[in-house]
C-alpha positions as semicolon CSV with decimal commas, in nm:
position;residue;x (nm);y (nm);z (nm)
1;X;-0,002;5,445;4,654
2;X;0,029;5,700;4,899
3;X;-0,314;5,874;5,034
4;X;-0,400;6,221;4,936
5;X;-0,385;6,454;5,253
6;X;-0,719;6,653;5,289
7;X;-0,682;6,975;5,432
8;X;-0,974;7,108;5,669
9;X;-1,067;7,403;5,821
10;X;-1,289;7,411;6,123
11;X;-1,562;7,568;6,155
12;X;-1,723;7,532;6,490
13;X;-1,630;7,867;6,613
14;X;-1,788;8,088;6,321
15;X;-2,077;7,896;6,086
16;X;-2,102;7,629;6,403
17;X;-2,189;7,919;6,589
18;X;-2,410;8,088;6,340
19;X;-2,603;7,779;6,200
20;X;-2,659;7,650;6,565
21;X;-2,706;7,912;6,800
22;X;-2,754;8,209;6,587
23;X;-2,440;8,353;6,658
24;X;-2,480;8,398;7,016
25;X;-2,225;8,292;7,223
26;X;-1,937;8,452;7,458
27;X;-1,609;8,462;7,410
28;X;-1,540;8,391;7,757
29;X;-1,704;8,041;7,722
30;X;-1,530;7,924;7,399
31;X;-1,204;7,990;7,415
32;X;-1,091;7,677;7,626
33;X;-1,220;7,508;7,304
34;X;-1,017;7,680;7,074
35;X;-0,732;7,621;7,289
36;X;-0,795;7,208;7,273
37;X;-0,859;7,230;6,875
38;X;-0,479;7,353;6,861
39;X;-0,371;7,117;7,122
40;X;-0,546;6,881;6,843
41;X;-0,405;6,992;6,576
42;X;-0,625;7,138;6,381
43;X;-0,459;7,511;6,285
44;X;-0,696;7,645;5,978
45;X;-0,985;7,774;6,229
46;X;-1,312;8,000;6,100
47;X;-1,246;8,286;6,350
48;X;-1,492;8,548;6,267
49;X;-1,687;8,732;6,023
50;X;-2,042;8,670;5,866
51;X;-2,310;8,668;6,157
52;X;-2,069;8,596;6,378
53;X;-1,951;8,981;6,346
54;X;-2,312;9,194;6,432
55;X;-2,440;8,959;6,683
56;X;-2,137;8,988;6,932
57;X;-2,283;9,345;6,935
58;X;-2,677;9,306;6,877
59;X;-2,686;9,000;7,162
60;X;-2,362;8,953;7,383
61;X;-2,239;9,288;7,425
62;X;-1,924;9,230;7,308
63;X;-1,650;9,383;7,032
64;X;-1,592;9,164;6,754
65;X;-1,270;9,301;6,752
66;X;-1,168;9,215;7,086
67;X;-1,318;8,877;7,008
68;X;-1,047;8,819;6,718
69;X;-0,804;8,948;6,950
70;X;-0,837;8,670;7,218
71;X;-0,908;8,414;6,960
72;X;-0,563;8,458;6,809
73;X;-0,403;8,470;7,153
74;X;-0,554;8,151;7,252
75;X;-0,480;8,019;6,880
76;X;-0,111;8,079;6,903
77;X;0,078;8,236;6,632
78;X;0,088;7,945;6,393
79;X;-0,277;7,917;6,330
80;X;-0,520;8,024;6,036
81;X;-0,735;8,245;6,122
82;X;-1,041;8,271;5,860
83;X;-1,338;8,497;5,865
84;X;-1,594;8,551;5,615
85;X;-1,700;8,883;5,429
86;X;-1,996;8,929;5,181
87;X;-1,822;9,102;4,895
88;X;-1,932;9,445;4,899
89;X;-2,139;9,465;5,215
90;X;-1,805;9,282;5,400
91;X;-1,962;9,212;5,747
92;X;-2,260;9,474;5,736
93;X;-2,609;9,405;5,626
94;X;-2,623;9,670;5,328
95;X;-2,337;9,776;5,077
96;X;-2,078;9,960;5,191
97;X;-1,869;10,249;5,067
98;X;-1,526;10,172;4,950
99;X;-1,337;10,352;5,220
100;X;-1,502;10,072;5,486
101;X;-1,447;9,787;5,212
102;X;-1,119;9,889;5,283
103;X;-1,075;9,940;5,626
104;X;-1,263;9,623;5,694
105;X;-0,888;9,425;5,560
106;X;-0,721;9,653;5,759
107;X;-0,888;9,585;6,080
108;X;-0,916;9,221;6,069
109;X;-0,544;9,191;5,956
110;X;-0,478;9,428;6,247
111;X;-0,692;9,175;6,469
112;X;-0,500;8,856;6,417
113;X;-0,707;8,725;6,085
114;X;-0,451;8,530;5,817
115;X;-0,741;8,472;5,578
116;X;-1,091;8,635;5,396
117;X;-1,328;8,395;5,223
118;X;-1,503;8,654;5,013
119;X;-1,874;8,572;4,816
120;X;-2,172;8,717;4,658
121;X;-2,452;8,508;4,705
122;X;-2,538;8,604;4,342
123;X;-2,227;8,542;4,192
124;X;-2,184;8,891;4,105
125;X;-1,823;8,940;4,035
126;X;-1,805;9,277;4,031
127;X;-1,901;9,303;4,419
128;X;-1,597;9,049;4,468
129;X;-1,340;9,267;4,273
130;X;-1,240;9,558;4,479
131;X;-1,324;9,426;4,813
132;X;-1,087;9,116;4,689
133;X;-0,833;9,325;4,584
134;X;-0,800;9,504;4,921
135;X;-0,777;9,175;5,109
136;X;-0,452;9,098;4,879
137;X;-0,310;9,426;4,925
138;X;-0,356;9,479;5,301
139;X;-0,159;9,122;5,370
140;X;-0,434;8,857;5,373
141;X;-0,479;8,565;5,160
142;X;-0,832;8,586;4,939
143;X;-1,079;8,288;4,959
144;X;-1,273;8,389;4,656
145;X;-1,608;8,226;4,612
146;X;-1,839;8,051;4,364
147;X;-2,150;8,014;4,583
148;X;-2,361;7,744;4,497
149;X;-2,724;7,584;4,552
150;X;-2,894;7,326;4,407
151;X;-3,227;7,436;4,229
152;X;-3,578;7,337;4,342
153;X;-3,757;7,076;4,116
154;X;-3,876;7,204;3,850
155;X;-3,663;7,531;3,789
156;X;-3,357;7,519;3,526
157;X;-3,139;7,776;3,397
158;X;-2,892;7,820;3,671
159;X;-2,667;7,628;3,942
160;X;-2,470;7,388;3,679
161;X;-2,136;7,287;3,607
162;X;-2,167;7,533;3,317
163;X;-2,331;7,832;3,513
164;X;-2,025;7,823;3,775
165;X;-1,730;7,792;3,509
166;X;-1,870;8,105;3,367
167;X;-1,830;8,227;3,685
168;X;-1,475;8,137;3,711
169;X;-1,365;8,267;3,376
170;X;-1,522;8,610;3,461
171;X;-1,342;8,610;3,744
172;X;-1,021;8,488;3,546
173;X;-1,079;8,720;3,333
174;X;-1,189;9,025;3,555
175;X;-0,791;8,965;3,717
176;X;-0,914;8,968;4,070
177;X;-0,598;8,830;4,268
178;X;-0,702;8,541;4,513
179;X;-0,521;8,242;4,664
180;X;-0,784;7,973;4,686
181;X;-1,127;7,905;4,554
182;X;-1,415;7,810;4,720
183;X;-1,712;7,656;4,612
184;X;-1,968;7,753;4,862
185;X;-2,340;7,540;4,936
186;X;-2,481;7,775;5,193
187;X;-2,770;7,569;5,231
188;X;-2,650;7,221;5,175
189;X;-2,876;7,141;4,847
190;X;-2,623;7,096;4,594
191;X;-2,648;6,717;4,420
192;X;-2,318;6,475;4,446
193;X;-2,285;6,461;4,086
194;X;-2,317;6,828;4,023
195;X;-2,040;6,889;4,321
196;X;-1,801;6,629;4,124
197;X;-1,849;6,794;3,774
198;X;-1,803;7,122;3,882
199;X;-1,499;7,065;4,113
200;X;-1,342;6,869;3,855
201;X;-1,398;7,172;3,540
202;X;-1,274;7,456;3,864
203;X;-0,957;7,245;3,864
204;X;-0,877;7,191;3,540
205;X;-0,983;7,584;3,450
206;X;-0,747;7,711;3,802
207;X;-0,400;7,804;3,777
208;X;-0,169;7,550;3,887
209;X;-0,136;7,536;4,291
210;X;-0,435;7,732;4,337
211;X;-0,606;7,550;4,637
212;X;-0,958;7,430;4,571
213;X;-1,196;7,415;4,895
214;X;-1,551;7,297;4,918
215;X;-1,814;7,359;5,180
216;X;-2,173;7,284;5,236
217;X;-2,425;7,226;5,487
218;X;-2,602;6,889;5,664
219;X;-2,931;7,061;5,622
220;X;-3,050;6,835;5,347
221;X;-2,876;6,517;5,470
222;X;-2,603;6,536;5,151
223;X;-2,334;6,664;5,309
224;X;-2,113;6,331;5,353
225;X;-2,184;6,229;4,982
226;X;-2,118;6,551;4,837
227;X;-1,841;6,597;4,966
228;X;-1,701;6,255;4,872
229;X;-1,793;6,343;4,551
230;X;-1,579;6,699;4,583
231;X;-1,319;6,484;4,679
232;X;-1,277;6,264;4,434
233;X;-1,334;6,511;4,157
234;X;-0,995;6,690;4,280
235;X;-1,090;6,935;4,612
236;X;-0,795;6,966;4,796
237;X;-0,996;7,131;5,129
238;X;-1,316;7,100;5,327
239;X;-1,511;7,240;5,587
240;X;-1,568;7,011;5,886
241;X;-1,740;7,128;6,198
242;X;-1,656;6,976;6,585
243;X;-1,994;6,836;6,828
244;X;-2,204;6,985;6,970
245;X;-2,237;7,193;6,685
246;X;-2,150;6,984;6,416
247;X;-2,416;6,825;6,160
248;X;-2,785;6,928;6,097
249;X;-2,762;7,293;6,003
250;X;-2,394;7,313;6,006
251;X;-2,137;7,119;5,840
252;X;-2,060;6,758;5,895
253;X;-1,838;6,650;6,187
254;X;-1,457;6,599;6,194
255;X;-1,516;6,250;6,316
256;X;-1,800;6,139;6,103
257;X;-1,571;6,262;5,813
258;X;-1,287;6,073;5,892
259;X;-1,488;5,773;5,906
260;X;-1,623;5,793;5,562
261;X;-1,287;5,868;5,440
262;X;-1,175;5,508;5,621
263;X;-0,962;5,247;5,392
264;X;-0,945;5,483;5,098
265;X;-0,690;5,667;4,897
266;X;-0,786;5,979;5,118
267;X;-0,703;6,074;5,505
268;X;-0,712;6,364;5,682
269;X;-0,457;6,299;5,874
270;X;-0,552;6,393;6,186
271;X;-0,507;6,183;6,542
272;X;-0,867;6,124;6,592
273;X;-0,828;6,019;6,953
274;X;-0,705;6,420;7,047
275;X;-0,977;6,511;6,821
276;X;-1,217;6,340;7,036
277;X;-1,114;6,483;7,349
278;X;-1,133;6,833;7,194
279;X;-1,467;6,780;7,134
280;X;-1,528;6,673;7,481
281;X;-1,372;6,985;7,614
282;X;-1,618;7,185;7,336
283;X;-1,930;7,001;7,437
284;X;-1,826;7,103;7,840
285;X;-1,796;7,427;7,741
286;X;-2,152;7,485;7,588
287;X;-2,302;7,295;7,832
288;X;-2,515;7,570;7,910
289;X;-2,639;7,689;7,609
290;X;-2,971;7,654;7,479
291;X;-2,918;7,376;7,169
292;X;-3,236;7,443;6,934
293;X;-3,332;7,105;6,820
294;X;-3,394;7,191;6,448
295;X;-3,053;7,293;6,457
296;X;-2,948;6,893;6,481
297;X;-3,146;6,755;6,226
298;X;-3,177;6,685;5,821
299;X;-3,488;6,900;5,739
300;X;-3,613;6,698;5,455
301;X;-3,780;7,018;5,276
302;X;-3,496;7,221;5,267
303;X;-3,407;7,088;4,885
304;X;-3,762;7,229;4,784
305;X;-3,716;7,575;4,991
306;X;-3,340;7,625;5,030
307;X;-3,239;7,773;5,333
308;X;-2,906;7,852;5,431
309;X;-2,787;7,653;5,732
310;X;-2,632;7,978;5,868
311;X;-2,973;8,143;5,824
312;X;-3,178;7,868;5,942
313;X;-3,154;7,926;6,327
314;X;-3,105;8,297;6,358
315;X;-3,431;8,314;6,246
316;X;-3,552;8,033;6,470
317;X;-3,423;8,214;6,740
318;X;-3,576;8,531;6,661
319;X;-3,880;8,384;6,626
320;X;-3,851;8,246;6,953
321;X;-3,817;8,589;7,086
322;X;-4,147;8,674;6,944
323;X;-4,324;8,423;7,010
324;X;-4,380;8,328;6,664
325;X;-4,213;8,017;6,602
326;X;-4,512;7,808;6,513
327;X;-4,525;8,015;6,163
328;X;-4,185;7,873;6,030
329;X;-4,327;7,667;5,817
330;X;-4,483;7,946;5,623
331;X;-4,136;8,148;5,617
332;X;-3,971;7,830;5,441
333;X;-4,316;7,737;5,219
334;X;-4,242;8,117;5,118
């Protein structure tokens, strides 16, 4: 039997970014990486979007938009290029009125972006609607999202199989055009077995075709397994990050993937050797940059306080600015 192709986007240039270094990073210094990710083949790239969009201006002095704009050119014109928008609030930090819900799909079309993953962190599916529906009619494909966690012990009620296929059918049901799904574990807490069951239900509930990705975090040291388990329960897509900022807070590496898919009915089909020199052209390229070391480890508490991997060092950092770092562990006991 043939093996089932896994798609993957990267995410090293976006979440990598944002779980590792808080988002801080020029545009100057990256883009020979991009470059030797193509060379690589890997063409579905994270581009933009989420943190990645207010720190280019609150720490590097630098337009987001221009940002997108040498991405794609370094990209090529074959490329995916995904960012990521919080429903309603898109890339600001409160809600925003419809008229920049709007204009926020018009600019990123206009600066080389292919594809929106769209999400409420509380499932709300009325903040997904309209800001969905003017990602589909401005051009771009819609990532809609289910985002998911897994529940400290001792709290029920929420974050099971059941709770997300409600939030599919009101989605279903609310007609919100989109192109894929994705179920979304910001911070990496999710359990294998809940990942399986609720991939398998998305798919059998999904129209036919509709592309089902899955992403989470290697905060809580889960990352490998649950997405096994998303990938034998029917995910057609995954998130996979390239060193130095793969693992730990962000998502598993290419490599380290590819491994654990090794002699089974899966591949991603990839030549692993140009994948490996990418990375070596990456890992040049940051060279200088300040690699927090929380930022490359499994945090064993983070099942009993999630945190999401992309939240996990910008706050870090900032404490680190204030000289206040030695209090984390009463922001996460909190």
């Amino acid at each position: 039997m043939a093996e089932k192709r896994i798609d993957v986007m990267v995410t090293a240039f976006r979440d990598g970014f944002q779980s590792v270094y808080g988002g801080r990073v020029l545009t100057r210094d990256f883009i020979p990486a991009v470059e030797a990710a193509v060379d690589a083949g890997l063409l579905h790239l994270e581009a933009g979007g989420g943190a990645r969009f207010q720190s280019l201006y609150f720490y590097c002095n630098e337009d987001a938009f221009e940002m997108m704009d040498a991405f794609r050119r370094a990209a090529g014109p074959r490329a995916d290029l995904q960012t990521l928008a919080r429903g309603i609030n898109v890339v600001g930090l409160e809600s925003q009125s419809s008229d920049i819900i709007r204009l926020h799909a018009k600019l990123f079309r206009k600066h080389g972006i292919t594809t929106i993953r769209n999400f409420d962190a509380l499932n709300n599916v009325d903040n997904l609607d309209f800001s969905g529906r003017c990602i589909v009619e401005e051009g771009l494909r819609h990532e809609i999202c289910i985002s998911m966690m897994g529940l400290p012990p001792g709290l029920s009620g929420a974050h099971t199989p059941g709770f997300y296929m409600k939030t599919l059918r009101d989605i279903l049901d609310a007609g919100i055009p989109f192109h894929s799904l994705c179920l979304k574990d910001a911070s990496g807490t999710s359990t294998p077995r809940n990942v399986h069951e609720t991939v398998r239900q998305a798919k059998a509930m999904l129209p036919e075709g509709t592309t089902l990705v899955f992403h989470t975090h290697e905060t809580a040291g889960t990352s490998i397994a649950c997405y096994l388990a998303a990938i034998e329960g029917g995910a057609d897509a995954i998130d996979l990050s390239l060193s130095p900022v793969s693992g730990g807070t962000c998502q598993p590496d290419v490599v380290a993937m590819w491994q654990a898919l090794r002699d089974s009915d899966y591949t991603l089909d990839l030549d692993i050797k140009k994948v490996l020199e990418a990375e070596r052209i990456f890992k040049d390229c940051m060279k200088e940059y300040f690699l927090p070391p929380e930022a490359r480890r499994v945090e064993p508490v983070i099942p009993f306080s999630p945190m999401p991997g992309g939240a996990y060092t910008a706050n870090t950092q900032m404490m680190r600015d204030n000289n206040v770092l030695d209090r984390f562990p009463e922001v996460i006991s909190a």
